[in-house]
Jmol script that loads the backbone (N, CA, C; Angstrom):
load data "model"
ATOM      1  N   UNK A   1       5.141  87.365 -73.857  1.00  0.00           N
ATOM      2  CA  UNK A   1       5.070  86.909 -75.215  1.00  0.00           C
ATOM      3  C   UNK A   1       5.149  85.377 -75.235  1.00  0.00           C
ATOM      4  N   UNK A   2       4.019  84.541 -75.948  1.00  0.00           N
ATOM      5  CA  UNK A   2       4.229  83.338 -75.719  1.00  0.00           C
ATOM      6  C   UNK A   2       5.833  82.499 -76.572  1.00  0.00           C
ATOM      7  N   UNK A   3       6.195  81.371 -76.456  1.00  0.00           N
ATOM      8  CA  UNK A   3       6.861  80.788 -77.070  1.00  0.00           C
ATOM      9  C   UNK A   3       7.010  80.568 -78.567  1.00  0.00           C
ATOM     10  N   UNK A   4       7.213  80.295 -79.419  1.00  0.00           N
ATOM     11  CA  UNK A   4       6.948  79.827 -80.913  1.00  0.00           C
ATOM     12  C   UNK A   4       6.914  78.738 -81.099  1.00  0.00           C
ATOM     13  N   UNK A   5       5.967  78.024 -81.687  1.00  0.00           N
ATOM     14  CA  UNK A   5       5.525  76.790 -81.548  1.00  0.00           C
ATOM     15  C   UNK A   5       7.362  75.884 -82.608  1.00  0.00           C
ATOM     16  N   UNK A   6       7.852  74.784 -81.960  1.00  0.00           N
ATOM     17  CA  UNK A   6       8.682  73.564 -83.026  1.00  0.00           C
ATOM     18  C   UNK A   6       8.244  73.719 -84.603  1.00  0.00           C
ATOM     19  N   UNK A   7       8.934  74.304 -85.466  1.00  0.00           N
ATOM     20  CA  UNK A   7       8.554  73.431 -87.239  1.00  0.00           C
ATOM     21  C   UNK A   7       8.596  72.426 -87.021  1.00  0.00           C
ATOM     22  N   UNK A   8       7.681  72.111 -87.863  1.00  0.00           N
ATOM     23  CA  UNK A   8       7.059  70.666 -87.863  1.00  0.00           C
ATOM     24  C   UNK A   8       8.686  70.300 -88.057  1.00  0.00           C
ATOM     25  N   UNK A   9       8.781  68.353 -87.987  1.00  0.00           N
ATOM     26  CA  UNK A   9       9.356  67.446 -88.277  1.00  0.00           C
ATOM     27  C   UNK A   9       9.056  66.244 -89.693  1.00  0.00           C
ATOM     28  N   UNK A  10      10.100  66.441 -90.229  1.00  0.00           N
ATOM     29  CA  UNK A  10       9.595  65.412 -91.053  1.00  0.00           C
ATOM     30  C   UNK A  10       9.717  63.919 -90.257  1.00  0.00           C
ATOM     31  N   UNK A  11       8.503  62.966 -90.726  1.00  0.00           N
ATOM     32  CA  UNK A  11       8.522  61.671 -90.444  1.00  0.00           C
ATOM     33  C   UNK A  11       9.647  60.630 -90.781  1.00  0.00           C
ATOM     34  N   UNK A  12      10.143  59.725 -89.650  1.00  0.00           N
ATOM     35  CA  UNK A  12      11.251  59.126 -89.820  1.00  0.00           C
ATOM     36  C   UNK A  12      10.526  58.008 -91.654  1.00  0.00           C
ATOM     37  N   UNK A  13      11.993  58.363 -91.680  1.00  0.00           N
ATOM     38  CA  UNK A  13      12.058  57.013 -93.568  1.00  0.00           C
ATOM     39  C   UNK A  13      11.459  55.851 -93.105  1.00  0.00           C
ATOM     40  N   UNK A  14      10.860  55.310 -93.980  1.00  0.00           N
ATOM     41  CA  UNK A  14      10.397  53.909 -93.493  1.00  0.00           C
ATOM     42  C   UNK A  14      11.183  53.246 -94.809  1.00  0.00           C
ATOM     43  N   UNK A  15      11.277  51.966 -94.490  1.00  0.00           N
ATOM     44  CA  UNK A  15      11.559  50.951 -95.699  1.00  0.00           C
ATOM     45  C   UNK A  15      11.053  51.090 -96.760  1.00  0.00           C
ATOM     46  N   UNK A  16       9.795  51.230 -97.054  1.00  0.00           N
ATOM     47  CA  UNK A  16       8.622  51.427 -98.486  1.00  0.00           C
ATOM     48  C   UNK A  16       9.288  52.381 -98.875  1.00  0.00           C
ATOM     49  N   UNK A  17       9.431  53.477 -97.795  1.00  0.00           N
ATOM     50  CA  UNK A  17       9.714  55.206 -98.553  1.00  0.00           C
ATOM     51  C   UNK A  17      10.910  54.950 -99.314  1.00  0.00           C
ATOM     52  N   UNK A  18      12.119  53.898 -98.438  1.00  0.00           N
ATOM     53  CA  UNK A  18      13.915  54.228 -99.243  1.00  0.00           C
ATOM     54  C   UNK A  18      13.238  53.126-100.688  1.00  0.00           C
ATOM     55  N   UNK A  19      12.610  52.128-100.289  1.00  0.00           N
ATOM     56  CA  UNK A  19      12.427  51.459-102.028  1.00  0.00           C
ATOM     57  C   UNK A  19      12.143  52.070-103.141  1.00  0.00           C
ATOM     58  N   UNK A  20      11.041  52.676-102.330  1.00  0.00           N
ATOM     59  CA  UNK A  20      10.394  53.617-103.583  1.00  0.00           C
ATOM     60  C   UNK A  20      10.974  54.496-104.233  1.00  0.00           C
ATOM     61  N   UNK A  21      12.015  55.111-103.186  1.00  0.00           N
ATOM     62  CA  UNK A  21      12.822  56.354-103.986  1.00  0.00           C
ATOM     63  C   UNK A  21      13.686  55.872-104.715  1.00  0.00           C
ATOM     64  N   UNK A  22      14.478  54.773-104.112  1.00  0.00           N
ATOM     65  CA  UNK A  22      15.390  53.927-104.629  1.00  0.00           C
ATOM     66  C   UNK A  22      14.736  53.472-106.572  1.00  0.00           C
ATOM     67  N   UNK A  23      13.347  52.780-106.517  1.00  0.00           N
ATOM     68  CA  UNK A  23      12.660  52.922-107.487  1.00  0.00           C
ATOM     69  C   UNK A  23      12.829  53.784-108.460  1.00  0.00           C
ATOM     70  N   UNK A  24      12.264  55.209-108.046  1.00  0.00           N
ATOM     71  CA  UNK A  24      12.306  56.080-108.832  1.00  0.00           C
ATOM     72  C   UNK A  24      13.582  56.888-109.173  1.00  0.00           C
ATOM     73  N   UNK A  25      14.829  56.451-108.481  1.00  0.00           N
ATOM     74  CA  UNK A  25      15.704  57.328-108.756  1.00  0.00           C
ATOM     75  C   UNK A  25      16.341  56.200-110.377  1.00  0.00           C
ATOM     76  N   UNK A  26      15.801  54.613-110.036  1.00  0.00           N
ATOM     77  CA  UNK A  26      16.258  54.035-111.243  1.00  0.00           C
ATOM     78  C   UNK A  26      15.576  53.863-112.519  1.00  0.00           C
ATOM     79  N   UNK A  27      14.481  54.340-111.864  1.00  0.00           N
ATOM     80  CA  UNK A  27      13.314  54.683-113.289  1.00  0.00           C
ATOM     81  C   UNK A  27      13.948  55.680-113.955  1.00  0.00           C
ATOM     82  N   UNK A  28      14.047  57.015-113.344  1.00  0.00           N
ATOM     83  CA  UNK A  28      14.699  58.316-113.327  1.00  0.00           C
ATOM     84  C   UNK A  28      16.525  57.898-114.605  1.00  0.00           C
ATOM     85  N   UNK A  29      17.170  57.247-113.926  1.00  0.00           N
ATOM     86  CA  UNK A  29      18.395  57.002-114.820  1.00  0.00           C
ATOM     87  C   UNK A  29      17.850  56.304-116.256  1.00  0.00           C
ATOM     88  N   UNK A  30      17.279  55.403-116.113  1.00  0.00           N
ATOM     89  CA  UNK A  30      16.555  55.090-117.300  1.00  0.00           C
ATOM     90  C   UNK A  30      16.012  55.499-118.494  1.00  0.00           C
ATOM     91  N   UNK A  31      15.252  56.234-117.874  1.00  0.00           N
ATOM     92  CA  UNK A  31      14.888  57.318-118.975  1.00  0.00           C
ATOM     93  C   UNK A  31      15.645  58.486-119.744  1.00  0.00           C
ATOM     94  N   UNK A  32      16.843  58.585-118.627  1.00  0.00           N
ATOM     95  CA  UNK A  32      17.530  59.614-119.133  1.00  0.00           C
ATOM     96  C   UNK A  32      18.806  59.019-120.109  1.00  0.00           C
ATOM     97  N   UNK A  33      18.738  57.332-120.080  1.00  0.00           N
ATOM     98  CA  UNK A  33      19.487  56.419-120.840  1.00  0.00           C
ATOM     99  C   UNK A  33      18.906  56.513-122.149  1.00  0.00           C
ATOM    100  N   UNK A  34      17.944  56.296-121.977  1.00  0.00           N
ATOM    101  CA  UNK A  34      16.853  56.136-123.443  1.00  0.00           C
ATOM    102  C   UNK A  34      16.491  57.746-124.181  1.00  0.00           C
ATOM    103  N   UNK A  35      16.681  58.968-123.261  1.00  0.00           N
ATOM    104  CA  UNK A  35      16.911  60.201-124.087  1.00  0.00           C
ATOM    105  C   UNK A  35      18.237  60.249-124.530  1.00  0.00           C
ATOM    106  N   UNK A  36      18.885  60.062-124.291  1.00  0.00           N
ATOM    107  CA  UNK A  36      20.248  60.132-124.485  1.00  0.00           C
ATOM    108  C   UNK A  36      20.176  59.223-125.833  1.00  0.00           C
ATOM    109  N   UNK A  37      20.349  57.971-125.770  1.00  0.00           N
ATOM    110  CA  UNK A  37      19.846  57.621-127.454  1.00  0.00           C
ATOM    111  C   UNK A  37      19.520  58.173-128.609  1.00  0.00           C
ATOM    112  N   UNK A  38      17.955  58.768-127.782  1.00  0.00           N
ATOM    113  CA  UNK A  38      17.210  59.309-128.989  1.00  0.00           C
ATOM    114  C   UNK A  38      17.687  60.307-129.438  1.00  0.00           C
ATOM    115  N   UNK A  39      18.703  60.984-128.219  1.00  0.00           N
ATOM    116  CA  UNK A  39      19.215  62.576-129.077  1.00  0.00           C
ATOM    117  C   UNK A  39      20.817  62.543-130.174  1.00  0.00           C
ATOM    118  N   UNK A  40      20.940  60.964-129.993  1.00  0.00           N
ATOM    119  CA  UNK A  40      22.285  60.706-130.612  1.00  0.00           C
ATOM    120  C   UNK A  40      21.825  60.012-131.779  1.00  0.00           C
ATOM    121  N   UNK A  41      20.460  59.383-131.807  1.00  0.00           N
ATOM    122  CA  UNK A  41      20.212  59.135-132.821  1.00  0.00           C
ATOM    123  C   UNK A  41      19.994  59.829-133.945  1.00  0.00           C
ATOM    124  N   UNK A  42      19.009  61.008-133.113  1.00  0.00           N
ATOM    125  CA  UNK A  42      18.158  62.329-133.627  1.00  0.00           C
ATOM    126  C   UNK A  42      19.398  63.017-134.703  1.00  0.00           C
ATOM    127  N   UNK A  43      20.433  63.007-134.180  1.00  0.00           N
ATOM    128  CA  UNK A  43      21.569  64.013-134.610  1.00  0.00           C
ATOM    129  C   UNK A  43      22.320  63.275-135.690  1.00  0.00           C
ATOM    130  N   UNK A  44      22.194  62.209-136.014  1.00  0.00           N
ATOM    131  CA  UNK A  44      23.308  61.324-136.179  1.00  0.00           C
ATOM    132  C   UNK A  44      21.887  61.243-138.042  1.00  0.00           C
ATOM    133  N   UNK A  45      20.880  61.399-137.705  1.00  0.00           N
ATOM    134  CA  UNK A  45      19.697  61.563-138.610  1.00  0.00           C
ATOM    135  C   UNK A  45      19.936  62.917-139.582  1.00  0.00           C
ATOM    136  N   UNK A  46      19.849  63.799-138.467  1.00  0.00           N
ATOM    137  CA  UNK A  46      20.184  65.055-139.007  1.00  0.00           C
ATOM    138  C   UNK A  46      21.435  65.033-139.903  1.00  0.00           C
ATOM    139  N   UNK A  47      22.787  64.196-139.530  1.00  0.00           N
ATOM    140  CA  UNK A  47      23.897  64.764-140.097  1.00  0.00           C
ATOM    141  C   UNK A  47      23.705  64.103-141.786  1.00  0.00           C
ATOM    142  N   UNK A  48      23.220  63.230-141.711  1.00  0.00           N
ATOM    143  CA  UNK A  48      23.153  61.825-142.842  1.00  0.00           C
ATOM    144  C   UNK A  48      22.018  62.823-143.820  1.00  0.00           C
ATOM    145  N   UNK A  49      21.438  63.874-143.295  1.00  0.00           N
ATOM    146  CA  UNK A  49      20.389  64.381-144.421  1.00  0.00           C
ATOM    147  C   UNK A  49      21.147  65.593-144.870  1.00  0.00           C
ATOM    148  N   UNK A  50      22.086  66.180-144.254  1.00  0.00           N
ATOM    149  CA  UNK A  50      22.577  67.217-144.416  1.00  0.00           C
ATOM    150  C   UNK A  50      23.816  66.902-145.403  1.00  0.00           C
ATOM    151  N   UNK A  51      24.046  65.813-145.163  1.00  0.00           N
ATOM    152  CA  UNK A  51      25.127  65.295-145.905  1.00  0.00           C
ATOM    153  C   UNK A  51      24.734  65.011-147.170  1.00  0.00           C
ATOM    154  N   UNK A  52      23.895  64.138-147.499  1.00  0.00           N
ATOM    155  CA  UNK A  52      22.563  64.006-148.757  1.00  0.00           C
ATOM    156  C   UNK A  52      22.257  65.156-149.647  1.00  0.00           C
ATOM    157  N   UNK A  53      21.693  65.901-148.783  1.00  0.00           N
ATOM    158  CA  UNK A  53      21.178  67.255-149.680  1.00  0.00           C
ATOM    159  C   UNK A  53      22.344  68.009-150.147  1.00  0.00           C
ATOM    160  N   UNK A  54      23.761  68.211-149.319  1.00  0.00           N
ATOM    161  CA  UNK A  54      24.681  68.755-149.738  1.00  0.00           C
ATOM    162  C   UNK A  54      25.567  67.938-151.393  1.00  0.00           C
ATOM    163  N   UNK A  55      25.311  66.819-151.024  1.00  0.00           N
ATOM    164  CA  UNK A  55      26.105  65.988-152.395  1.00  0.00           C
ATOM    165  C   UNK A  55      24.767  65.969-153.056  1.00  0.00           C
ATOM    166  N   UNK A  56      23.601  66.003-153.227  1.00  0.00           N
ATOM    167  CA  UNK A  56      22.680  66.113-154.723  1.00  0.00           C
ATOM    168  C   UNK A  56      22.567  67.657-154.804  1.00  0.00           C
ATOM    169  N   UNK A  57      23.071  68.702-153.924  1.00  0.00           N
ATOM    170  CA  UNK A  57      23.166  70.166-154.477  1.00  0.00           C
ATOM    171  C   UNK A  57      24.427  70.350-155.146  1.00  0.00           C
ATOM    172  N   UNK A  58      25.554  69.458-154.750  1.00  0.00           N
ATOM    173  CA  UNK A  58      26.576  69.690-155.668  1.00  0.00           C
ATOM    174  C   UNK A  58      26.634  68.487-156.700  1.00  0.00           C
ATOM    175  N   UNK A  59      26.356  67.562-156.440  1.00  0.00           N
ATOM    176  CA  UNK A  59      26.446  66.854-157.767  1.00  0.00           C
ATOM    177  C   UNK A  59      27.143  65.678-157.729  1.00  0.00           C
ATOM    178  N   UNK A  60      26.539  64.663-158.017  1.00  0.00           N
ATOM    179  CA  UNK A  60      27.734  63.162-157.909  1.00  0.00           C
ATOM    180  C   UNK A  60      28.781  62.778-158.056  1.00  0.00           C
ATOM    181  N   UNK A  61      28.605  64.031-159.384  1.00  0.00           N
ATOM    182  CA  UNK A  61      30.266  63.710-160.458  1.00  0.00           C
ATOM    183  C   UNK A  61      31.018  64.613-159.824  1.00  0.00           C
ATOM    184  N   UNK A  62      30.914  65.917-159.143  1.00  0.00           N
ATOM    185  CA  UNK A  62      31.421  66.932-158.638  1.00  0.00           C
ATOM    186  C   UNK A  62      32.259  65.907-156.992  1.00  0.00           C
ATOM    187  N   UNK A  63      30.907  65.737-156.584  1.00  0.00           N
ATOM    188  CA  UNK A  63      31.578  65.236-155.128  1.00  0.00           C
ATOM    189  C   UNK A  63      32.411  63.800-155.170  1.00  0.00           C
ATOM    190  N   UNK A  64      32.070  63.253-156.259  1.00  0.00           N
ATOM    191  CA  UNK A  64      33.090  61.425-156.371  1.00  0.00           C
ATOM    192  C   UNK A  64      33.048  61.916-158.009  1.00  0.00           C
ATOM    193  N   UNK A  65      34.425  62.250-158.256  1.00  0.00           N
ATOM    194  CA  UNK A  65      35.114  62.095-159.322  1.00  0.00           C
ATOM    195  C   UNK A  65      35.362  60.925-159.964  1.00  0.00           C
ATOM    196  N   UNK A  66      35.409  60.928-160.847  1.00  0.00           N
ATOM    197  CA  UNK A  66      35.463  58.971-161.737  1.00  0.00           C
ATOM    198  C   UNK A  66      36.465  58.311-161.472  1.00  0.00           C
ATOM    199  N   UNK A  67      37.682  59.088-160.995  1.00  0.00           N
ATOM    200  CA  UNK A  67      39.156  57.750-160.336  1.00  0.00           C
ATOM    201  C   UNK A  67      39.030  58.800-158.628  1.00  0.00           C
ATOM    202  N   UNK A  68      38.044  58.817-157.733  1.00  0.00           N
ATOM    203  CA  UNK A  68      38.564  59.501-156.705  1.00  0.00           C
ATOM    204  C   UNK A  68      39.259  58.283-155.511  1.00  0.00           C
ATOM    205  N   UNK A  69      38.989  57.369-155.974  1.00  0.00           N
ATOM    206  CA  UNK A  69      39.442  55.934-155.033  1.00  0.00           C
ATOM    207  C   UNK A  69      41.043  55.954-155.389  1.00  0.00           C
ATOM    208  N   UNK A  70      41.097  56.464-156.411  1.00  0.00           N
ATOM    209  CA  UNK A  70      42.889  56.086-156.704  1.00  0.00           C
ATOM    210  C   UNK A  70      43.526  57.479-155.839  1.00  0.00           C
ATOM    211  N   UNK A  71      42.743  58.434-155.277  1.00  0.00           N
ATOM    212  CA  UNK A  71      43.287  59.718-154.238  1.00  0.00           C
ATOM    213  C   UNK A  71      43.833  58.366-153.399  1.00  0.00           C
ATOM    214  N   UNK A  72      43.538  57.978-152.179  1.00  0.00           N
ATOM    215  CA  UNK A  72      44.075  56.645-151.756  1.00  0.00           C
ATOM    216  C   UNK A  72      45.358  56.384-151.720  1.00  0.00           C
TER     217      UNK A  72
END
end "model"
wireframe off; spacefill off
backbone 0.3
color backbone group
């Protein structure tokens, strides 16, 4: 029965290869900086409309009473 041929080898890292990854692993954080934003923004959107629609479904005078600053 013959032998079984070595799995291949991967090729030693070269310099270009660690930059590049190096590159993309900081592209990579980046983007996930700038989703992170958008989903705190996204939410922070959402709460401000939910909040809105809830005080013009109940009512101005209902939700801020005419002395509610003197609660305080």
């Amino acid at each position: 029965m013959p032998e079984r041929a070595a799995p291949p080898a991967l090729p030693a890292s070269t310099r270009q290869h660690q930059r590049d990854v190096a590159e993309r692993d900081s592209y990579h954080r980046d983007r996930e900086h700038i989703e992170r934003r958008r989903q705190l923004r996204g939410l922070l959107i959402l709460a401000l409309i939910v909040i809105a629609i809830s005080i013009a479904r109940a009512g101005l005078a209902r939700v801020f009473p005419p002395t509610w600053w003197h609660l305080w």
